[in-house]
N, C-alpha and C positions, 0 to 999 in steps of 0.2 A: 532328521537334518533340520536345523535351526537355522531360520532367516533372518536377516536385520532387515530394517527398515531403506536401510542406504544400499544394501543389495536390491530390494526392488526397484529402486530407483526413486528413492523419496530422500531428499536432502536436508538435514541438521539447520545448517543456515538459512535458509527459503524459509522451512517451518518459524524459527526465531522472527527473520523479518516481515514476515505473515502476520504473525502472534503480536508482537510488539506496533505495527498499524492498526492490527481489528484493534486490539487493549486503547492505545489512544483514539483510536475512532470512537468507539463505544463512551468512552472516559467524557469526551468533548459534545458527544450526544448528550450525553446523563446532564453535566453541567448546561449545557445549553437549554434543557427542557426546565432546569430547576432556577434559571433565573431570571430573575425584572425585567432585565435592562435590555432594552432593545438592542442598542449598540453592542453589548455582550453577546449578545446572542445570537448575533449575524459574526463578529469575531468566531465564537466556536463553533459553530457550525462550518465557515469556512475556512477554517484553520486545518482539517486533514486533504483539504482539497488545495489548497491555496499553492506550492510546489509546481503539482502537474498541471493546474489551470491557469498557472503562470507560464510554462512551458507551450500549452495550447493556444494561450493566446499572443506569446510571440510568434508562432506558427500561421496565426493568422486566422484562428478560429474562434476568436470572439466573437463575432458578430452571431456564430451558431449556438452558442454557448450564452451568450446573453439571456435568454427569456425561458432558461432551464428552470423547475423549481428544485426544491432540494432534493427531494427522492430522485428526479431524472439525474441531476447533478452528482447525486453518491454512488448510481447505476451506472451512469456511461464515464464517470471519471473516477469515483473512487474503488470499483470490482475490479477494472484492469490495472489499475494503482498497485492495489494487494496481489494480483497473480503478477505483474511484473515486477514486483519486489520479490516473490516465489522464485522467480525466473532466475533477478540476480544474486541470488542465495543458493542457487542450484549450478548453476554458470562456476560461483566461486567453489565450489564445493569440489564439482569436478574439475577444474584448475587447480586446485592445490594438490587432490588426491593424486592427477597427474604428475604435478611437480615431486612431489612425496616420492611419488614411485619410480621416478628418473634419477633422482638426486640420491634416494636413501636406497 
């Protein structure tokens, strides 16, 4: 008996929006290590973070967030970043498969 992936419950879309965060995470690391410019390189570095830590600190968690360095910063904001992109790629996965299966 042959499994898929989406039968154990691993979702297409999740994976994609997973992939496509680490890829440009990674991407704006790379660059950020290989260049000069100071102001560049506070840009890429927070450029995959810049989103959700714009979101935390309308929430009102600046202030805890402030005197993060990078690695605590990529740890407590960009790993649940990528699993909740996971989340909403699995979410839509199983919403459509539902609708599919009402509809068709």
């Amino acid at each position: 008996m042959k499994t898929s992936p989406a039968s154990l419950g691993w979702r297409h879309t999740g994976w994609v929006l997973l992939g496509l965060y680490v890829l440009l995470t990674v991407l704006c690391l790379l660059a950020a290590a290989v260049t000069d410019d100071p102001k560049g390189r506070f840009v890429l570095l927070q450029l995959p973070l810049a989103l959700p830590l714009g979101g935390l600190v309308a929430l009102g968690f600046g202030p805890l967030l402030a005197d993060l360095s990078w690695w605590a910063a990529y740890g407590v904001i960009g790993v649940p970043t990528a699993l909740g992109l996971y989340a909403v790629g699995w979410g839509f996965d199983v919403l459509t498969r539902a609708l599919y299966r009402r509809w068709f």
